[in-house]
C-alpha positions in Angstrom: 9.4 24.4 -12.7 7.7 22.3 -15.9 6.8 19.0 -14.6 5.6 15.6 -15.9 3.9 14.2 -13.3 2.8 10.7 -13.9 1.2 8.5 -11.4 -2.0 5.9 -10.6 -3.4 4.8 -7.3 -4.7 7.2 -4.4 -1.4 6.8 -3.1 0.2 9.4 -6.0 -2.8 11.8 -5.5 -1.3 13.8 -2.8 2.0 14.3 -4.9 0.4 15.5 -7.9 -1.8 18.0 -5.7 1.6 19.3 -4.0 3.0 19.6 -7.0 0.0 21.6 -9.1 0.4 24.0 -5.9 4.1 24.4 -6.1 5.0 24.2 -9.8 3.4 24.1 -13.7 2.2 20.6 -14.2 2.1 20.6 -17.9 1.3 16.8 -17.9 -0.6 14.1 -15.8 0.4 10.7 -17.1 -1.6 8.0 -16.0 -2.7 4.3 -16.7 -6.0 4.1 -18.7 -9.4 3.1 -17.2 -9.7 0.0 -15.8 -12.0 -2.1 -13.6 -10.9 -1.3 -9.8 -14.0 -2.4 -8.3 -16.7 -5.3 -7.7 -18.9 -4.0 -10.1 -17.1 -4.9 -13.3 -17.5 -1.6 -14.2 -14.5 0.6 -16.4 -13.4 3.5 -13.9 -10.7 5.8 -14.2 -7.8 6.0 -11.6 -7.5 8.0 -9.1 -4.7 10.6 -10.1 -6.8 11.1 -13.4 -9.8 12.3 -11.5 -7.7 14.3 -9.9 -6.3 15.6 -12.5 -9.2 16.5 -14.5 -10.3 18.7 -11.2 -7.3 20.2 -11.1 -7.6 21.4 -14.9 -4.5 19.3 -16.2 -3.8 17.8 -19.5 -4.0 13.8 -19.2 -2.3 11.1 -20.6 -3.7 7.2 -20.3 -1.1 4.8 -21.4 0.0 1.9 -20.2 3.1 1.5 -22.8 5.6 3.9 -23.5 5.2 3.2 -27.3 7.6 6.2 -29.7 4.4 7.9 -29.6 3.9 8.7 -26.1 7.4 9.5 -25.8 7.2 12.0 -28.4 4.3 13.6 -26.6 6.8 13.3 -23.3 9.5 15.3 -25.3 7.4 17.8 -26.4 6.0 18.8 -23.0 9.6 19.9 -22.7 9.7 19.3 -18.2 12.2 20.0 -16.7 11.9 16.6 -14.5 9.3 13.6 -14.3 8.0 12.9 -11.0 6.8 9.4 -10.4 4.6 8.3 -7.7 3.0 4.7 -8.5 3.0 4.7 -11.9 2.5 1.0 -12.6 5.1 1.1 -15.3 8.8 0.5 -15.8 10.2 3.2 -17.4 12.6 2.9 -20.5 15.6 4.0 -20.6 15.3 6.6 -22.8 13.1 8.7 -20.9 15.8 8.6 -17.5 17.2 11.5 -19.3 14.6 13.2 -21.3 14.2 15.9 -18.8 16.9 18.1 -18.1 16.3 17.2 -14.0 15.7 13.5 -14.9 12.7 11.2 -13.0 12.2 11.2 -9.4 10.5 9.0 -7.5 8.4 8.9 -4.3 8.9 5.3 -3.2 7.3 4.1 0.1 9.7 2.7 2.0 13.0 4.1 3.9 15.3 2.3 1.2 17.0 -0.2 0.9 14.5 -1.9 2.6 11.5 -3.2 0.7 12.5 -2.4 -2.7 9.5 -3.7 -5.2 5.9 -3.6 -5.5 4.3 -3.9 -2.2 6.2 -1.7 0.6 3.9 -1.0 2.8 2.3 -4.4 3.3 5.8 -5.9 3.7 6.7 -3.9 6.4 3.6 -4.4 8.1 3.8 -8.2 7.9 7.5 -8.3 8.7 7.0 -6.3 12.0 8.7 -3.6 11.3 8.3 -0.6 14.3 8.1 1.4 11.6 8.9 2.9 7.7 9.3 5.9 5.4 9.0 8.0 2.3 12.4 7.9 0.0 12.8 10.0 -2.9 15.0 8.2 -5.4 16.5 8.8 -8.8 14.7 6.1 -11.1 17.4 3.5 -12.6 17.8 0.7 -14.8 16.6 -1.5 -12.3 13.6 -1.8 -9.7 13.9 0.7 -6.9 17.8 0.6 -7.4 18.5 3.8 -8.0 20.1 6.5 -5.3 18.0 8.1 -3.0 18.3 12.2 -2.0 15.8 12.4 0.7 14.0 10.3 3.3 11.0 10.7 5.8 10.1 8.4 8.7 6.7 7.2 10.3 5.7 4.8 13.2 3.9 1.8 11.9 2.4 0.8 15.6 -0.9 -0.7 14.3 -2.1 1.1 11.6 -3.2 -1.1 8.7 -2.6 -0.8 4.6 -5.3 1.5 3.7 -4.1 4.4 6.7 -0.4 3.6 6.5 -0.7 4.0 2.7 -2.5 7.5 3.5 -0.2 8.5 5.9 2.8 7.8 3.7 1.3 9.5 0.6 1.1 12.8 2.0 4.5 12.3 3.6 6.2 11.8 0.5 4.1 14.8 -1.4 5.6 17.1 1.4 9.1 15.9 1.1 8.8 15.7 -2.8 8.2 19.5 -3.1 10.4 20.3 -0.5 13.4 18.4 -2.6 12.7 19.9 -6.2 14.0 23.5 -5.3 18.0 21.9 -4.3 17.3 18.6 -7.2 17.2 22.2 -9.7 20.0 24.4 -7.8 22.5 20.9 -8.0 22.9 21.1 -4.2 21.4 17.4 -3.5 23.4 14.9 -1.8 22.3 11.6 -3.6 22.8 8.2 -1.1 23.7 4.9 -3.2 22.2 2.3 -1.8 23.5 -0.4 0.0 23.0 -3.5 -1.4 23.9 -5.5 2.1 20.9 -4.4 3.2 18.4 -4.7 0.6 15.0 -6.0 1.3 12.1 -7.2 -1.6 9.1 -6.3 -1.2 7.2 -8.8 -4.1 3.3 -8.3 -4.6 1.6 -9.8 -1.6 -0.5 -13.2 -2.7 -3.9 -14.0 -1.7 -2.4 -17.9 -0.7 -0.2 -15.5 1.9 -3.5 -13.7 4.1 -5.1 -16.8 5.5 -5.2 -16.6 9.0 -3.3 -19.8 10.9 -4.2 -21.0 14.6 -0.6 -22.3 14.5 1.1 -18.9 14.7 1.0 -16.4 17.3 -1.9 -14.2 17.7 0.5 -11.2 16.6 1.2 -12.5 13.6 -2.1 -13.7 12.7 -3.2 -9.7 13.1 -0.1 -8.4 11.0 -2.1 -10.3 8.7 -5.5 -8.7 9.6 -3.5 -5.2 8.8 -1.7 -5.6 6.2 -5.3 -6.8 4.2 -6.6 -5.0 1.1 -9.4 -5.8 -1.2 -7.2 -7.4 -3.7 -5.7 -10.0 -0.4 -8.1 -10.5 2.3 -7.5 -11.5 5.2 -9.3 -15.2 5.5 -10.0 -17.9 7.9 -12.9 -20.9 8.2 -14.8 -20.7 11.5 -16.5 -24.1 11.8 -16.7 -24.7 8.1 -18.0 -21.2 7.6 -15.7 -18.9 5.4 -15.2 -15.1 6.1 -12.7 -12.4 5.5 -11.5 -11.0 9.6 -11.3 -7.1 8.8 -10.5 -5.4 11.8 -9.3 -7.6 14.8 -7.3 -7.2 18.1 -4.9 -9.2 20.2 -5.7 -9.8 23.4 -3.3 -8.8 26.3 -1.5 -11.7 28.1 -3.1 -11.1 31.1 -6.2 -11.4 29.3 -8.8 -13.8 31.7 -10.3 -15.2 28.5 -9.1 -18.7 27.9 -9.2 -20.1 23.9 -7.1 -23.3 22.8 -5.9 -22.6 19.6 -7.6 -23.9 16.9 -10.9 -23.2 18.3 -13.3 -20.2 17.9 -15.5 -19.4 20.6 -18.4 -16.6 21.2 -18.0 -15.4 25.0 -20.1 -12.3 26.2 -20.6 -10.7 23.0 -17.2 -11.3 21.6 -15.5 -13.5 19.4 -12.4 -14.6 19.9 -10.3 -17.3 18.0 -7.6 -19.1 19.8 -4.1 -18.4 18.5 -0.5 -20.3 19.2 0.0 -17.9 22.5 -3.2 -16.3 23.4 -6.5 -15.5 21.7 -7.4 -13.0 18.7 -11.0 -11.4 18.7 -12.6 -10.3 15.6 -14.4 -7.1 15.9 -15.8 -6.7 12.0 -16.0 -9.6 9.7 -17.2 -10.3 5.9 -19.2 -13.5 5.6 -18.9 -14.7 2.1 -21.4 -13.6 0.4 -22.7 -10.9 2.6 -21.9 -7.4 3.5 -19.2 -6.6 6.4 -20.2 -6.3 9.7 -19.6 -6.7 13.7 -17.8 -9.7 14.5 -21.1 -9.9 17.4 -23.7 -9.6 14.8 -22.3 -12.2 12.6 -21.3 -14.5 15.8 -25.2 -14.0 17.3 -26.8 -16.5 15.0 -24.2 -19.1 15.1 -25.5 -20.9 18.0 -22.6 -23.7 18.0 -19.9 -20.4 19.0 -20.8 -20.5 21.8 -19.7 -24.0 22.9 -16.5 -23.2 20.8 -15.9 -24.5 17.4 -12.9 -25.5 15.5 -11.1 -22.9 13.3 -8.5 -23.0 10.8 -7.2 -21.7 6.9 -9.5 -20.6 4.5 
């Protein structure tokens, strides 16, 4: 089968490596170079690097302008597959290919339609979420879906949910193309009772509060990225919590909420219900590191200080 594969963050790599394995990839499309890093520098995604190793013609755009259409026609697929493009697509190009454009969205649809699925469902609570492979449509993760996959969210955060999910829906992508080309796919229209939005998650939404619950406070802790850390002020000092646990009920460590206190070698910040510790932190300013290392030459810790919003 001739397929357009077009795709941007690590997420899509897995698809497009299923995909070179299974079937002719006679074109990578992806979004152009950009800076995806602290040091300001140009880089080029990640499904273009793997592309280039893979030996497959590439295409940066971040428009489809006439002229990158055309160059769509003439690759002459017989179905776009989409995995995080960055791009809405026109509606021209729904039926360019015989097959039309599929999608590997991460989510078990309808729920958390939009940009940020995964996030979502980890902030909401969900037990867990999914793979869907979905005909694209007019509008944003409307379209029907033809195949879904399932996972356990427990407490895995962005980055190994997102990696978890990727190669999910590369498997269930190749397994779907042989029936999406024979006609024998059963396509599920979604129901819009049940739709759920998942809208890019905002820096102003990852501060860490010592007036919720400690288990929301570490939804927040793994749900983080790069692009929305998760923050807090520990007696006036400002750091991003990376990797934090809740402590059990039972738990003998006592911590009011709204203080932070540094008791044999842990730090623990007190919560609505029942302390958080920090295991690695990020200082602003300095490099990440144990929450112990950071909390060792803070001498006022150890009486307990008061902590609150970044």
């Amino acid at each position: 089968m001739r397929v357009v594969f077009m795709g941007t963050p690590e997420f899509a790599v897995p698809s497009l490596r299923a995909l070179a394995s299974a079937h002719d990839v006679v074109l990578v499309v992806t979004r152009p170079d950009a800076v995806r890093a602290r040091g300001k520098r140009l880089e080029p995604s990640p499904v273009k690097i793997a592309a280039e190793e893979l030996g497959l013609e590439v295409l940066e755009t971040s428009r489809m302008t006439p002229e990158v259409q055309d160059k769509l026609s003439a690759a002459a697929a017989d179905v776009f597959c989409v995995a995080a493009y960055g791009c809405i697509l026109p509606d021209t190009m729904l039926s360019m290919a015989p097959l039309g454009c599929v999608n590997v969205h991460a989510s078990l649809l309808p729920r958390w339609r939009g940009a940020a699925p995964i996030q979502r469902a980890i902030l909401a609570g969900d037990s867990e979420t999914g793979v869907s492979i979905m005909r694209i449509g007019k509008g944003v993760d409307t379209g029907p879906y033809c195949a879904q996959a399932s996972c356990s969210i427990e407490d895995k955060t962005t980055t190994e949910l997102t990696d978890e999910l990727a190669h999910l829906g590369a498997d269930l992508l190749v397994k779907t193309l042989p029936a999406l080309a024979d006609g024998t796919l059963e396509w599920v229209e979604q129901d819009e009772a049940y739709v759920t939005h998942a809208a890019k998650v905002e820096k102003s939404e990852m501060h860490l509060d010592p007036s919720v619950t400690a288990e929301q406070n570490l939804r927040i802790v793994r749900a983080a990225t790069d692009a929305a850390p998760a923050r807090l002020s520990v007696g006036n000092r400002k750091l991003r919590a990376c990797t934090a646990c809740a402590l059990p009920e039972e738990a003998s460590v006592s911590v009011d909420a709204g203080f932070a206190r540094f008791v044999s070698g842990h730090v623990y910040v007190g919560c609505a219900d029942r302390p958080l510790e920090l295991l690695r932190v990020k200082p602003d300013g300095k490099r990440e590191m144990d929450a112990s290392a950071w909390a060792a030459g803070f001498r006022e810790l150890k009486q307990g200080v008061l902590w609150a919003r970044d």
